[in-house]
N, C-alpha and C positions, 0 to 999 in steps of 0.2 A: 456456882456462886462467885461473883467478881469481887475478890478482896483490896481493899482501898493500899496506895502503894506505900504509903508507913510502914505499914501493918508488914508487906512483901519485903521492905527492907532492915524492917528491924527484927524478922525471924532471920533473916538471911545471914544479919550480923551475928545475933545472938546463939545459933546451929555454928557458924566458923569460929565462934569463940571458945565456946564449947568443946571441940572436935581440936581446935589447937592446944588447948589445956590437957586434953589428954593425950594428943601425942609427946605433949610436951613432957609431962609425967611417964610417958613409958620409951622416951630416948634414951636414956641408958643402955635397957635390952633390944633397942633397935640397933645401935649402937656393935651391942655385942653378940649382935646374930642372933638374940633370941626372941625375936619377933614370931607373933602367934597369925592365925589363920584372920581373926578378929582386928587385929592391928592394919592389916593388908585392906581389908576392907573399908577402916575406917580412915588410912590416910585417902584412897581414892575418892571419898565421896568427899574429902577436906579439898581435896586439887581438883574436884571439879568445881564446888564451891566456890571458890577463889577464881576458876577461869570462867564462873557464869556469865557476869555483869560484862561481858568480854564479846561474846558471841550468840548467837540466836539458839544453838544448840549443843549440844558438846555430849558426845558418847565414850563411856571409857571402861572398859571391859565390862558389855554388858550394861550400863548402866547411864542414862537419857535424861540429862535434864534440859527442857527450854523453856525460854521465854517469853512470857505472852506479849502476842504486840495485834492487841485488840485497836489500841489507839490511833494503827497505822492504819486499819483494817476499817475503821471509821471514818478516816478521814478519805480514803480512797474512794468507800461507798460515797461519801457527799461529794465530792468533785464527779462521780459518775451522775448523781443525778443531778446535778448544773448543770455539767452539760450537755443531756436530752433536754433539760426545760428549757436551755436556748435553742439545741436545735429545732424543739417542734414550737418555740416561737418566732425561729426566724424562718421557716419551712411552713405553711401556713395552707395544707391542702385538704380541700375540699372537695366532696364527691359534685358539688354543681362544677367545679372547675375542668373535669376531667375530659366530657365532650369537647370540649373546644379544642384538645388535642385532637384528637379522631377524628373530624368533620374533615372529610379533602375539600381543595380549592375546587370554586365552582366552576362549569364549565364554560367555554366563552360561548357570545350570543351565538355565531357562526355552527357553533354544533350541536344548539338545544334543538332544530328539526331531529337531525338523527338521533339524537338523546329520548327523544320523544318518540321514535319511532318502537325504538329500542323497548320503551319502558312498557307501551301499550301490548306488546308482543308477550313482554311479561308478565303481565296481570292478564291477558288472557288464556297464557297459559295456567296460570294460578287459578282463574275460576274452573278450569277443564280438569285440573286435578284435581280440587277437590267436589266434583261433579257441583257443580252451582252456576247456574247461568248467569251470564253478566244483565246487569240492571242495563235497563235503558234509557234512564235517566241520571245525569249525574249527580252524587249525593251532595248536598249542600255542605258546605261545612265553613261553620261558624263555631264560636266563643264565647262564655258567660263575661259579660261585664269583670266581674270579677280576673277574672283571665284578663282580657283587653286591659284591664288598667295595670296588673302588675305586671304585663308584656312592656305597654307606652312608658312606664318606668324604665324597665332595666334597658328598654332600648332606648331612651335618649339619655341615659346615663354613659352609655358605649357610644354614644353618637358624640354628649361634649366629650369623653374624655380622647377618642380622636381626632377630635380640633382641635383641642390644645397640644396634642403631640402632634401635629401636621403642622402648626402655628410654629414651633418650637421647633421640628426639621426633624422630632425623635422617634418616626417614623421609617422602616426601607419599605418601598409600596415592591418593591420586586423579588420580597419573602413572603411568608405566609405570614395572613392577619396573627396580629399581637394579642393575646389573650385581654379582655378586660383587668383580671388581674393585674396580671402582667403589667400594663400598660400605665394601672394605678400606682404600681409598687415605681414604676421608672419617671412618672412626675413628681412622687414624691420624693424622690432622692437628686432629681433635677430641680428640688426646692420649689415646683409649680404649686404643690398644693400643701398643705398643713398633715400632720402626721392623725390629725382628729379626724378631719375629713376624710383621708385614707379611709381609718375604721370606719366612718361611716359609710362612707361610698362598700365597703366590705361587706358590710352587714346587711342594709337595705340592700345589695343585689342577689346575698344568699336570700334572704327572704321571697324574693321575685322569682329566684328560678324554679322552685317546683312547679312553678305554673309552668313554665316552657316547657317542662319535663314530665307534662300531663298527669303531676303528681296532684293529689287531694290538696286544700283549700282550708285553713281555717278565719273563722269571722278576724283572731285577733291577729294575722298577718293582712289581710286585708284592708284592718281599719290601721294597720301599722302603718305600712304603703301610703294609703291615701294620707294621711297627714303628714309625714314628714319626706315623703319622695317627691314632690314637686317644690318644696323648700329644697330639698337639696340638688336636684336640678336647677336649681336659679341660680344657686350658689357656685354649680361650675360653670354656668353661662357668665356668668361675672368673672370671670379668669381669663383673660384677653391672652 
């Protein structure tokens, strides 16, 4: 039970007053050496009294008083959780963010023959292992609409926001491509774009990437996209 701090300091006074009125009354025979087993006792718990308000803890022969310090103990907790809530809002990572680390630079035009050679050698060993003969025809592969349209979003969302950091020189083309992210968060701090738009450009690309991620599809991300991602593609084409 947390007792209100009145309450803590007016027994605290009312226990030293007490405890001094009676040593008070039995100085005489302190005095003249006839101090009892009881007396020993009770000036100790009088001196630690008196040096509580002093220290956090205080032990004296055997005997532990301290002080509660809930209020430090509170206030410590809330400064720890400020600052995780700035960290994870100024830290802002997302499982669609993560490939774009991992993807190596692609290979130059010069060594897609042997690249090519390479690969076919590998898928035919792949069908020989798992006994299954290779098709003779190559499989078609295509995309639902749905796919197509929240692919043509998030790529020419990455398409303006590299012109305007190529317009603006906040691109080195002789490191590795810039993450979308990335690339949003350094327009926005180079004052190119609105801190709204940020979030927007944020949201609508988490939205688009499950498609690239040949993750499932719902109707109301789809009918998200189509309404307000080609609005906001205009909006960074308008940013010269």
């Amino acid at each position: 039970m947390q007792l209100p701090n009145w309450f803590r300091i007016t027994w605290w006074a009312l226990l030293t007053g007490v405890l001094t009125m009676f040593l008070y009354h039995r100085y005489p025979d302190l005095i003249a050496g006839r101090a009892e087993a009881a007396d020993l006792v009770v000036f100790v718990i009088w001196f630690a009294l008196l040096l509580a308000p002093l220290f956090k803890e205080i032990s004296l022969f055997g005997i532990t008083l301290k002080r509660e310090i809930e209020g430090l103990k509170g206030f410590v907790a809330a400064q720890i959780t400020d600052i995780r809530s700035e960290v994870r809002n100024a830290v802002d990572v997302r499982t669609t963010f993560s490939p774009h680390l991992i993807l190596p630079a692609p290979a130059a035009d010069a060594q897609l023959p042997e690249l090519e050679a390479r690969i076919r050698s590998a898928v035919s060993d792949a069908f020989a292992s798992h006994g299954v003969e290779a098709p003779k025809q190559q499989a078609r592969l295509a995309v639902s609409d749905d796919v197509a349209l929240l692919f043509a979003t998030r790529y020419n969302i990455e398409k303006e926001l590299k012109r305007i950091g190529d317009r603006r020189q906040l691109l080195d083309h002789t490191k590795r491509p810039v993450p979308a992210f990335r690339l949003a968060h350094l327009l926005a701090q180079a004052q190119l774009i609105e801190p709204r738009l940020l979030s927007a450009i944020r949201e609508v690309y988490a939205v688009c990437s499950p498609a690239i991620h040949g993750e499932p599809l719902t109707e109301a991300q789809v009918s998200f996209v189509k309404d307000i991602g080609p609005e906001l593609v205009a909006a960074l084409r308008a940013i010269s």
